[in-house]
N, C-alpha and C positions, 0 to 999 in steps of 0.2 A: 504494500500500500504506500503511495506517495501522496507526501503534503504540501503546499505549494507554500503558506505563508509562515515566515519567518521571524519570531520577536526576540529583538536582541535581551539577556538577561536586564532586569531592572526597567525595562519600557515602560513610560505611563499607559496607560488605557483610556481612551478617549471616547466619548459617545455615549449611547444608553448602554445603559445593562442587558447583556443578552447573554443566552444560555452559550457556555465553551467548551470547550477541553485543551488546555493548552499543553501539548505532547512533551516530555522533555530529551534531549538529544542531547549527548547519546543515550542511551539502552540499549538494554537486548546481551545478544550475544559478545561476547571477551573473547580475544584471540587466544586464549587458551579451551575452550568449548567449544570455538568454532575446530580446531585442530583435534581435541578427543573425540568428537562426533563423526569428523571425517577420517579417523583412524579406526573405527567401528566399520566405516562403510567400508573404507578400502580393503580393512580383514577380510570383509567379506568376500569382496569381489576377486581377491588373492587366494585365502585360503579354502573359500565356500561355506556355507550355513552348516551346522552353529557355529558360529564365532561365541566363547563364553565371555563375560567380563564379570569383574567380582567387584561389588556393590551396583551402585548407578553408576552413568561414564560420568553424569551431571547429575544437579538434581533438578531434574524438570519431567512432570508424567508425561507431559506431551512428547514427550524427545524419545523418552523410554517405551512408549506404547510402538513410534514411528519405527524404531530398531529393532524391537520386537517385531514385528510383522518381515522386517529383511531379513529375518534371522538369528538374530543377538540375544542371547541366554545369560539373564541376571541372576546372581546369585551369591549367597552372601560371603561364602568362605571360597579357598582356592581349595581347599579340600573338598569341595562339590564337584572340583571341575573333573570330568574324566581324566584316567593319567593318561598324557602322551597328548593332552589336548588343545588348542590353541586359545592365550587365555589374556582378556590387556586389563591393565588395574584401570581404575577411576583417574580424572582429574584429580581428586583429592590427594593423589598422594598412598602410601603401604608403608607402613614399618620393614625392618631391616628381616624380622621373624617373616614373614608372611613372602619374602623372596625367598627366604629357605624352603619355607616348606612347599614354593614352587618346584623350584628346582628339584628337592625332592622327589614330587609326583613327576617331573618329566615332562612338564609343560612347558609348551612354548611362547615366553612371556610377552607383548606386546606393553611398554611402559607408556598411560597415554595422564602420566602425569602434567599436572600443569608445570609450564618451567619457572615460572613464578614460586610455586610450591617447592619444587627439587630445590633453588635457591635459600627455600629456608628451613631444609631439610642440612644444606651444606653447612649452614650457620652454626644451627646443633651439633653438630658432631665437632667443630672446628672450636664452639667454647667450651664442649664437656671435655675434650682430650685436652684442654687446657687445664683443668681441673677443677673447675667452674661448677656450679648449681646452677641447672636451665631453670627458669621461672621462666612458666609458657604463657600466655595470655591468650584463654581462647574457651571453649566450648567445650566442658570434657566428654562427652558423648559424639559430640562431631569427628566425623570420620577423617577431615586432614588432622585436627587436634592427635586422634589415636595415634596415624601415622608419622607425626615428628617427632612426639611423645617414645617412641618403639625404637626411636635412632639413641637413645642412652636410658632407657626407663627408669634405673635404678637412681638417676642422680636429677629428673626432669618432674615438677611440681608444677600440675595446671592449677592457675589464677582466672579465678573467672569475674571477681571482681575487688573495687578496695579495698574492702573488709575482708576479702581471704588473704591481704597481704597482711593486714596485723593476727591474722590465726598462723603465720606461718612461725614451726619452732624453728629457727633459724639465728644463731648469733648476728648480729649485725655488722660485725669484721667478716662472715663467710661471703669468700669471693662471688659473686653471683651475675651471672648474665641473664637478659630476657629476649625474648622474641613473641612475635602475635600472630593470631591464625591471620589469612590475608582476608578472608573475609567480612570482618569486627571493619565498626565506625572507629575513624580517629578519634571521634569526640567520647566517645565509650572508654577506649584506652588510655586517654589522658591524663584523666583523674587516675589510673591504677600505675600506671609509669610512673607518675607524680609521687605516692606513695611509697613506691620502691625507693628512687632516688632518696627520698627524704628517709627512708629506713637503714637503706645497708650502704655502709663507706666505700666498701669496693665491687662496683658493679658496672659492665661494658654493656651497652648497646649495640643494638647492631648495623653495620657500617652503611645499610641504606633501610629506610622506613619498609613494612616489610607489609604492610597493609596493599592488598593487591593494587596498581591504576585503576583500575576498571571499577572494582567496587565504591572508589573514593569519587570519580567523577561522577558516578550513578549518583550516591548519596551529595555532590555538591549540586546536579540536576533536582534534585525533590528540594533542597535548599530554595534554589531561584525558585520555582513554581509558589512556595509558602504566602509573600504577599502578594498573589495575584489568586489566588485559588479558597475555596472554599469549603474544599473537599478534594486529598489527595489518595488514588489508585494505583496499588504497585501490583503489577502482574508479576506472580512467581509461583510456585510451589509451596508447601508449606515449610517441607523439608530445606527450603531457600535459605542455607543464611545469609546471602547477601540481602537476597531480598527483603527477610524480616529485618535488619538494622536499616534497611529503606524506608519502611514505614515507622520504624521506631525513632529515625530524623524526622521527620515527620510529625510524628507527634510532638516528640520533645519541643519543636517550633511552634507549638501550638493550635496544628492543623489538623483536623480528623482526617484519621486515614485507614485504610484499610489492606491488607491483604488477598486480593483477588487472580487465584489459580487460575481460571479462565472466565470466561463471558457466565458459563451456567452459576457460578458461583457471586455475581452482581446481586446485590440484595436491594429495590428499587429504594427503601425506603431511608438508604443512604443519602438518597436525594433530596430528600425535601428539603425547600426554602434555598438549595443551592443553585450557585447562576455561573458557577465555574469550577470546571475539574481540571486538575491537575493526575496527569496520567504517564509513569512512567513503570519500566520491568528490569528483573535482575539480570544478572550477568547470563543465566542460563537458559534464557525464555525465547523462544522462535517468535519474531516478529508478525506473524500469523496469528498468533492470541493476542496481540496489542492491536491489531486491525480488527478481530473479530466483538472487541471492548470497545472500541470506538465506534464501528457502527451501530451497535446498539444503544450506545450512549445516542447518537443521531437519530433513532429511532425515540428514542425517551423525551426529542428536543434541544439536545445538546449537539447542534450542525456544525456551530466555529469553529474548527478547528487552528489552532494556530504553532508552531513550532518555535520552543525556548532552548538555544544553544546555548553548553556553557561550557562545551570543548569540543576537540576533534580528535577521534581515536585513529590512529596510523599504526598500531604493532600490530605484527602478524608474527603467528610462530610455525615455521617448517615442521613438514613431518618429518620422523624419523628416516636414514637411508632404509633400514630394515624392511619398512613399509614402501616407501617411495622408489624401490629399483627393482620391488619385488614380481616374480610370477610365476604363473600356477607349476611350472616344475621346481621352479622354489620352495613353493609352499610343500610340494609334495615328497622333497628332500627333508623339509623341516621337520613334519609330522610323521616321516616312516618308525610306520612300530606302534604308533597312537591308533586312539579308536578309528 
């Protein structure tokens, strides 16, 4: 779906009041989603159906449902995967265990980690073998949290907020490095960094902000939209966490927002008395449910549509040679012996 008009961040609004949606740009898809999605499909078209992958490649049902249908078998452990079978982790990221006991079964790994993520997987390893206390800052159930968490477990403490920094037993001379999942708000993090600093005397950062681009511009897109809108919509998953820290700026600005999976999940009564929506999605969302949201919203009265830029996304990430030079006597070299 293409939009024609264009509002710079912060533009007045001139005129009566009429029903909107002012889209925010960028959303959607991160060069690293767009790259595990298409390292899904290329498995396929290489290796042939099933391709397995252990968790989701993302977390988006619509993406999951699409790969599903060409073939693609989720599944939660690599010990599900037949041995000898051809098998790629998530975006998210694996711990250092879960390539073993690939290897182990005999699988043939496809790594369609984000490199974003592998970057602060190198972090960890680079401040624990220094002899450091990792303080993780992130989600402990979230599945990149697990996987960076598994590069030194024995010495890596997830922080999930400032109040877990004053429960931590920890001298305040022990040397301590931190890192963040990339998915978490800056503005989330800052108050728990803040805390550390002011807690422990020797403690390293890490050498670049480790919070993903793509999650931070999304979240400074629902920013701009805040005083222009009267009601903000982030299309994601629920499992999203970028996408939930999108509505949770959101609110924090003091604008009602919501969480919406897709168009069936629109609850009308979101609407009332509003004359503008602010409409944007996570990292992991096919721009296909953000068209499908908007026309309905059109349907509901809300036709304006207008486009709020507050950056320009240009990274792209290569696929692997492995996938990228590959073909089917490749594949059939790789898998002799498998199911």
């Amino acid at each position: 779906m293409e939009f024609e008009v264009t509002v710079e961040p912060g533009a007045p609004m001139t005129g009566p009041a009429r029903k909107r949606v002012v889209l925010a740009e960028p959303r959607g898809f991160c060069a690293g989603v767009v790259r595990a999605i298409a390292m899904v499909e290329r498995a396929l078209e290489v290796y042939g159906a099933p391709v397995y992958v252990r968790k989701q490649i993302v977390h988006n049902h619509h993406v999951i449902a699409t790969l599903e249908r060409k073939g693609a078998r989720f599944v939660e452990s690599e010990e599900e995967v037949p041995e000898g079978a051809v098998c790629l982790f998530s975006a998210h990221g694996v711990s250092p265990q879960v390539r073993e006991g690939s290897a182990a079964r005999g699988l043939e790994v496809i790594d369609a980690t984000c490199p974003l993520v592998s970057r602060v997987h190198q972090h960890a390893r680079r401040v624990t073998r220094d002899g450091r206390v990792l303080l993780l800052i992130g989600h402990e159930e979230h599945e990149e949290t697990e996987g960076t968490r598994g590069e030194a477990p024995e010495v890596t403490i997830v922080v999930e907020s400032a109040d877990d920094v004053d429960r931590l037993e920890l001298d305040p001379a022990t040397p301590v490095a931190y890192l963040t999942q990339t998915t978490l708000s800056m503005d989330e993090t800052a108050g728990i960094v803040e805390r550390l600093r002011s807690r422990f005397t020797d403690i390293v950062s890490p050498a670049h902000d480790t919070i993903c681009y793509a999650s931070q511009n999304r979240q400074n897109g629902v920013k701009s939209l805040l005083d222009r809108c009267d009601l903000v919509l982030v299309v994601g998953s629920r499992n999203s966490s970028n996408s939930l820290r999108m509505v949770d700026v959101a609110r924090d600005g003091g604008v009602a927002a919501h969480l919406t999976p897709d168009v069936s999940h629109l609850d009308e009564r979101w609407l009332r008395g509003v004359t503008s929506i602010g409409v944007s999605s996570g990292a992991s969302v096919p721009e296909i449910l953000v068209g499908q949201l908007v026309d309905r919203l059109a349907e509901l009265g809300f036709r304006d549509v207008e486009i709020d830029v507050t950056s320009v996304e240009d990274v792209t990430f290569s696929m692997p040679t492995q996938l990228a030079t590959a073909d089917a006597a490749t594949a059939d070299a790789a898998t002799a012996g498998g199911p």
